[in-house]
C-alpha positions in Angstrom: 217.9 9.9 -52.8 219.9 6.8 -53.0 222.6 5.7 -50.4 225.3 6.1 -53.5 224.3 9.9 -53.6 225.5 10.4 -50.0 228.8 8.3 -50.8 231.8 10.3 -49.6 234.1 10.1 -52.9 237.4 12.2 -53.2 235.5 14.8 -55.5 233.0 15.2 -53.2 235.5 16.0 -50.1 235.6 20.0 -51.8 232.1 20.5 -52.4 231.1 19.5 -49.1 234.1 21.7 -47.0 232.8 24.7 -49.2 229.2 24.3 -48.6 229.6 24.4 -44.6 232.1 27.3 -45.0 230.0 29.4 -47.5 227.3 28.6 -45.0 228.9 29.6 -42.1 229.4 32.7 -43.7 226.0 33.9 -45.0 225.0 32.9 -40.9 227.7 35.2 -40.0 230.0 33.0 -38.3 233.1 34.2 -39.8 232.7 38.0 -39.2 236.4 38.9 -39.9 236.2 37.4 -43.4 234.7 40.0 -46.6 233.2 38.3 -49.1 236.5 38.8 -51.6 238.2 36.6 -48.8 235.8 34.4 -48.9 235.8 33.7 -52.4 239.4 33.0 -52.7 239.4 30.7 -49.6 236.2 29.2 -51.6 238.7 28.9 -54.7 241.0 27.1 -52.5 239.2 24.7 -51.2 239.9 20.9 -53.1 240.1 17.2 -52.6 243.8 16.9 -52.5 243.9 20.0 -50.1 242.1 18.3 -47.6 243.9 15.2 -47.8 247.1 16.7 -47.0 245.9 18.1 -44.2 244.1 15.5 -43.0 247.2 13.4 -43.2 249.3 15.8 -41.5 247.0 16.3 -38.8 247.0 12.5 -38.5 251.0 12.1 -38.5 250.9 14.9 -35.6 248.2 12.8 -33.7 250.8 9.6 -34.4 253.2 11.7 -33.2 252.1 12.9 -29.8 250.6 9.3 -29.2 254.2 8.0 -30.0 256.2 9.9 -27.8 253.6 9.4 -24.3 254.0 5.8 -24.7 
C-alpha cells in the first residue's frame, strides 16, 4: 500500500471514527450501547461532524490556556 493510501483526507476523517467505534463495539467495549444505537450513532458519524467538534474542543483548550495566563 502506498503512503497516499494512509493520507488523512476530510472523507476519510468518517470512515476511520466509524471503524474504531464499530470495533470497539463487536470487542464489547461499549456494553450500554444495542446494536440499533449503534447503527444510528454509525449514521451519524461524518467529516464535517468531527470538524466541529474538533474545533470546539480546540477553542475550549484556547480558552482555558487564555484565562491561566
Amino acid at each position: 500500500m502506498t503512503s497516499a493510501a494512509w493520507r488523512c483526507t476530510p472523507g476519510r476523517i468518517g470512515p476511520i471514527f466509524r471503524s474504531i467505534i464499530r470495533r470497539a463495539f463487536d470487542l464489547g467495549a461499549l456494553p450500554d450501547l444495542t446494536a440499533e444505537d449503534l447503527a444510528r450513532l454509525l449514521k451519524g458519524i461524518s467529516a464535517h461532524s468531527t470538524r466541529i467538534g474538533l474545533n470546539q474542543d480546540l477553542g475550549s483548550v484556547a480558552k482555558i490556556g487564555g484565562s491561566q495566563r
